[in-house]
N, C-alpha and C positions, 0 to 999 in steps of 0.2 A: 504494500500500500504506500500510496506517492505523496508525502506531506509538502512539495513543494509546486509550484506553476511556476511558468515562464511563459512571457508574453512581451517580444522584443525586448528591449532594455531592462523590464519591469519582475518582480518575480512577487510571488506570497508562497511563506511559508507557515507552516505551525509549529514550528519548532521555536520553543518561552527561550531558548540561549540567543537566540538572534534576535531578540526584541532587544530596542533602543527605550528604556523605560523614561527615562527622560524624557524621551522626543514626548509616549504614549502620555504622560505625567503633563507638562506642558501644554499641552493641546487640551487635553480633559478639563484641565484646573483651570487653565487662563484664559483659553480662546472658546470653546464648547458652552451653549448655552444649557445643556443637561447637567453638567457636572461643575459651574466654577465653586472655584475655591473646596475640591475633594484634596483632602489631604494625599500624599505621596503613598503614606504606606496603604489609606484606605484603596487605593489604585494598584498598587503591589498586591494587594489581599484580592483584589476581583480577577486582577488579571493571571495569577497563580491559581485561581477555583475555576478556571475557567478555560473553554478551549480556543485558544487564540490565535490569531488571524493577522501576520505581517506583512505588506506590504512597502516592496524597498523597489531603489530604484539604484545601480552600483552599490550596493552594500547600504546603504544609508535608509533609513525608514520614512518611508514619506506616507505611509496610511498605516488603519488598522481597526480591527473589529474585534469582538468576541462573542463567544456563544455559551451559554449556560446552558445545560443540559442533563437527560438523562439517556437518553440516547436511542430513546422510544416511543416516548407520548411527547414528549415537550420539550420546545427550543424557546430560549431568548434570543435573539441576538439586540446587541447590545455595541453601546460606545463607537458606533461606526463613523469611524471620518479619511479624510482626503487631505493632504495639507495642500494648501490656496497655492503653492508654488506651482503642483503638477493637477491641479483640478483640470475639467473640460476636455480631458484626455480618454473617456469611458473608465477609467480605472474604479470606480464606484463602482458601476456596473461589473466589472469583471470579479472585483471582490463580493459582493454580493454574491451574485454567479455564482462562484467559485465556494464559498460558503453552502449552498444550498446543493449542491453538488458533490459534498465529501464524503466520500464512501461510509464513515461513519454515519451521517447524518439522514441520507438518504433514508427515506420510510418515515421520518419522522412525524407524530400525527398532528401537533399544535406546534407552530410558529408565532409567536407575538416577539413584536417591536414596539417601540414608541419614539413616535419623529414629532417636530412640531413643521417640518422644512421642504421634507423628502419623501414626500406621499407617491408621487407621479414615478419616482423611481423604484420603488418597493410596489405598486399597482403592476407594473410589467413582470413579476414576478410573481402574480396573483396574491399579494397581503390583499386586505379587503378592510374597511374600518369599521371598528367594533361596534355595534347598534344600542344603545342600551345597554344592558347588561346580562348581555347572552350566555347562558346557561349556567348564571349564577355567581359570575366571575366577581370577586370582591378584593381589595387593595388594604391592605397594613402601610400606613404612610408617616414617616417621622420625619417631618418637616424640620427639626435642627439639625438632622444627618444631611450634609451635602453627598 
């Protein structure tokens, strides 16, 4: 089983030693409107529970995602960004893509995300928006946890 892509220049791997925590840290906490001001290690702690998603371009980390999971009924995906340097290059799309695609994940029965942004891009990959509160779904929310 192949944990890396290549697509010209560009690669994504799941391999957590090749992740640029900094870069993933920086981007979450400062520039992300879902996550500012998430503490380093609270990011260290999601991105070590989780199966992750780097996107590099020569070695260097320019995106990245993650997925919670169990490996059957339910997917997160989570924290998904592009850095503004190499945006409008499909790279979003590929990650995505490429996420929805990984041998492990395949079969998976529930996918939820939450975007405030990126609806049109997650639509092409049949997400759909939640209605109400379909089939019971309920939220535990602690508003002083960034």
């Amino acid at each position: 089983m192949s944990d890396e892509w290549t697509k010209g220049e560009y690669t994504i791997s799941c391999d957590p030693a090749r992740l640029d925590l900094e870069v993933v840290y920086a981007f979450l906490s400062g520039e992300s409107y879902w996550a500012q001001g998430r503490s380093r290690e609270r990011v260290e702690r999601s991105v070590a529970n989780s199966l992750p998603f780097g996107l590099y371009r020569d070695g260097a980390q320019v995106g990245f995602a993650r997925v919670v999971t169990d490996y059957a009924t339910f997917a997160w995906l989570a924290d998904v960004f592009v850095l503004d340097s190499v945006r409008g290059r499909g790279l979003g799309l590929w990650l995505v893509e490429t996420i929805l695609a990984h041998p492990q994940l395949r079969g998976v029965r529930r996918w939820l995300l939450a975007t405030r942004d990126a609806q049109e891009l997650y639509r092409r990959f049949g997400f759909r928006d939640l209605a109400g509160s379909p089939l019971g779904w309920m939220e535990k929310l602690d508003a002083q946890i960034v």
